[in-house]
N, C-alpha and C positions, 0 to 999 in steps of 0.2 A: 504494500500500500504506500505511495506516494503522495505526499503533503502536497499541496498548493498554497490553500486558505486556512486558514484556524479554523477547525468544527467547531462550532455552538450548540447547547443544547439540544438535542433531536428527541421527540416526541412520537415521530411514526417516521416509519420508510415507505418510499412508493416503488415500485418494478418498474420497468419495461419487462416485458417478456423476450420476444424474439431474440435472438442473439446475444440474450442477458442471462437468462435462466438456464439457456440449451443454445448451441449451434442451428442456427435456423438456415441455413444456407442448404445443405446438403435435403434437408428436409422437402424445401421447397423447388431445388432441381428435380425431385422427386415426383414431386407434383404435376411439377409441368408436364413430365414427359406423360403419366398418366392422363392428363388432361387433355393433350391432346391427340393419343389413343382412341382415349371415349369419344371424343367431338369427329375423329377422322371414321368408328364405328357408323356415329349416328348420320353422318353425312353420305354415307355410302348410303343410306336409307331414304333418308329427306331430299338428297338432290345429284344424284351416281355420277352426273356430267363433271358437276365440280373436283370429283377425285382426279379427272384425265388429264384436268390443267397443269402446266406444268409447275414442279414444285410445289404444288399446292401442299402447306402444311397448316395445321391448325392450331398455332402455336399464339402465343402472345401478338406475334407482328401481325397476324393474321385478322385478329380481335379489334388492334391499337386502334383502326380508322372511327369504329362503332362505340369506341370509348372515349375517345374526343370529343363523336357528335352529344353521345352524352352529357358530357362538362360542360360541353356548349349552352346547351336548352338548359341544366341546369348547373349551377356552376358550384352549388355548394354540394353537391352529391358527390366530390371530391373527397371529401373529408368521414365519407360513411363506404368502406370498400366492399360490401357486401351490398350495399345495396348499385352503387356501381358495378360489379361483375354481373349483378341480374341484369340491367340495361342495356349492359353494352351487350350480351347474348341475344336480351331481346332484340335491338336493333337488330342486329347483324343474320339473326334468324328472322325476322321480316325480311332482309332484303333478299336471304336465300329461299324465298317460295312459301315459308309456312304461313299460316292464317295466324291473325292477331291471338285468336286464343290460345293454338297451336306453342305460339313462339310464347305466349307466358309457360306456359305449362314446361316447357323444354326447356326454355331458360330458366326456371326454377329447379326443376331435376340437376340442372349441371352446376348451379351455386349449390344445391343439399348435398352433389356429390364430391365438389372441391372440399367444404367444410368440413368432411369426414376424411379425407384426404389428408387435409392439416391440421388437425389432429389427432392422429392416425400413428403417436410414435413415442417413446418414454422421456423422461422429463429424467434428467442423471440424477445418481441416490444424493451425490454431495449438494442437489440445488434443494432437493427434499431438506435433509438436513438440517443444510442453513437457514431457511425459510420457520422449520419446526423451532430450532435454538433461538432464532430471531424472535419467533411470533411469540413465546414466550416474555419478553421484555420490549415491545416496541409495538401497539398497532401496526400493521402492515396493509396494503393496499397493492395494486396493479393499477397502472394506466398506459394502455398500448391503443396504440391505430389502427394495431388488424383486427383478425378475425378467429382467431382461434381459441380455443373452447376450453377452459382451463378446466369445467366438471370433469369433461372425456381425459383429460392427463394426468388427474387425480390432483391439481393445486389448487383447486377453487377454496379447500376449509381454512388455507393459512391467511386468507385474505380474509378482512373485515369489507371492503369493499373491491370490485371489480368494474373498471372504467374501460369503455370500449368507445373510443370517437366513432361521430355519426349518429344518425336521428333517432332520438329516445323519445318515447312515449312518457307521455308528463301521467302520474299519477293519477290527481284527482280528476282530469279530464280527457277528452280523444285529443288533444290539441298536441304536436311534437316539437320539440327545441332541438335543438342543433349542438352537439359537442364538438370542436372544432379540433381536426388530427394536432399534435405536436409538430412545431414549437410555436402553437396558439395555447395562451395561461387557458383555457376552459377546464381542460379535466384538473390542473394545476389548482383552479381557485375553489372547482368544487369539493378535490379531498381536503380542504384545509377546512372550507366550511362544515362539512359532515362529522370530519372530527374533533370540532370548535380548536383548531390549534393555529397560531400564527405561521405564515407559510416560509419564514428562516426557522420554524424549527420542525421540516419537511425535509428529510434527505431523499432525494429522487436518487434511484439506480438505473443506468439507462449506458448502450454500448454505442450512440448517435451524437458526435459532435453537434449535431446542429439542434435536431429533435429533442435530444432529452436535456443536455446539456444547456444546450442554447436557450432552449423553452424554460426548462426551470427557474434558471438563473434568473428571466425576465422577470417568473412569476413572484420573485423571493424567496427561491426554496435554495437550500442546503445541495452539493450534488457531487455524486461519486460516476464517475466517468470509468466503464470497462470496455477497451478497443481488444479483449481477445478474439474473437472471429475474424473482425480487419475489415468488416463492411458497413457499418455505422458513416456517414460523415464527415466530415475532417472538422475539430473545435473552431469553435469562434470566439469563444471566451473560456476562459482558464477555468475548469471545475474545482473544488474543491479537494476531491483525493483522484486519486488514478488506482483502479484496481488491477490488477496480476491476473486475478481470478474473483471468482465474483465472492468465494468461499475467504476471501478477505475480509469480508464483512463483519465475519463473526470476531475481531478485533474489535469492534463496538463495543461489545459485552463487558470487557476489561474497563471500559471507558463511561460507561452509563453513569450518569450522575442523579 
């Protein structure tokens, strides 16, 4: 663990998941290629001419045009990636032949089958662990921009709460608000609210120069920066520790005041 800033008090930690908890990299290479297995299956069904084309693959590039037009019409459905990958399917399955109903129905099958997809794989004994020795002494929280299911990998108990950017359904009414992805303060100002605690004494863990790092920092929170994976960002402003490993954390403990 490497110093930057002096820690201050801390009262709760927040996650990032992906490439903080577990290597998300390999995982979601993983994906892809399944994914576009499935979509090259279902297209030999929906529309056979399209397979003859050349290089036709059904990969990301393939998607990217129907994922623009998306952002386009709407532009904050950026910040909600599930309901973006349903869109931009939808799109792109209208344009391939199927009927408006058709193309929901299909493009909801292939978002329920990515989600099980990602996942779809074990979370390492040492993130258990230190999450369990953590959660012991520090509220803990998640705040990620994707879309992965922390019930299905068995992490959702160590969380007091669980923050997914994109459109939440308000409570006491049908009405929906917007959590805006990282490095927007939104999921930032609401763990600090839920857990009545001032947001310097929020340490965020987070392996994204710019997203978790960046964002925290703006929001006032405390922040521990892990570039193990090496896909994260490049910093923008100096975090407070630099972790090794994320299993560094449990140095806290020694430290609790």
């Amino acid at each position: 663990m490497q110093f930057y800033r002096r820690l201050t008090t801390i009262k709760a930690i927040s996650f990032d998941l992906d490439d903080t908890l577990y290597n998300n990299r390999p995982i979601m290479q993983a994906v892809e290629n399944k994914m576009t297995d499935y979509f090259t299956e279902k297209f030999a069904i929906w529309s056979p001419k399209l397979l003859s084309e050349p290089k036709q693959v059904f990969n990301r590039r393939f998607w990217a045009p129907y994922r623009q037009q998306a952002i386009k019409a709407q532009p904050n459905i950026s910040h909600d990636v599930v309901r973006l990958r349903f869109e931009s399917y939808r799109l792109g399955l209208l344009v391939h032949g199927l009927s408006g109903d058709e193309a929901i129905t299909e493009a909801q099958a292939g978002v329920d089958y990515f989600i099980n997809l990602r996942s779809d794989f074990t979370v390492p004994k040492a993130s258990h662990e230190l999450l369990a020795r953590l959660g012991r002494v520090f509220p803990l929280v998640s705040i990620s921009n994707g879309n992965v299911d922390t019930k299905t990998l068995g992490i959702d108990h160590y969380f007091q709460h669980i923050y997914h950017a994109g459109f939440q359904q308000a409570t006491h009414d049908k009405n929906e608000h917007l959590l805006k992805q990282k490095p927007e303060t939104d999921m930032f100002s609401l763990v600090c609210q839920q857990l009545d605690i001032l947001p310097e004494q929020l340490l965020h863990v987070g392996d994204c120069g710019f997203a978790d790092i960046h964002g925290a920092l703006n929001a006032g929170c405390q922040t521990a920066w892990l570039p193990q994976y090496g896909v994260g960002k490049n910093l923008q402003q100096i975090p407070h520790v630099e972790l090794a490993q994320v299993s560094d954390l449990s140095q806290l403990l020694s430290q609790k005041t």
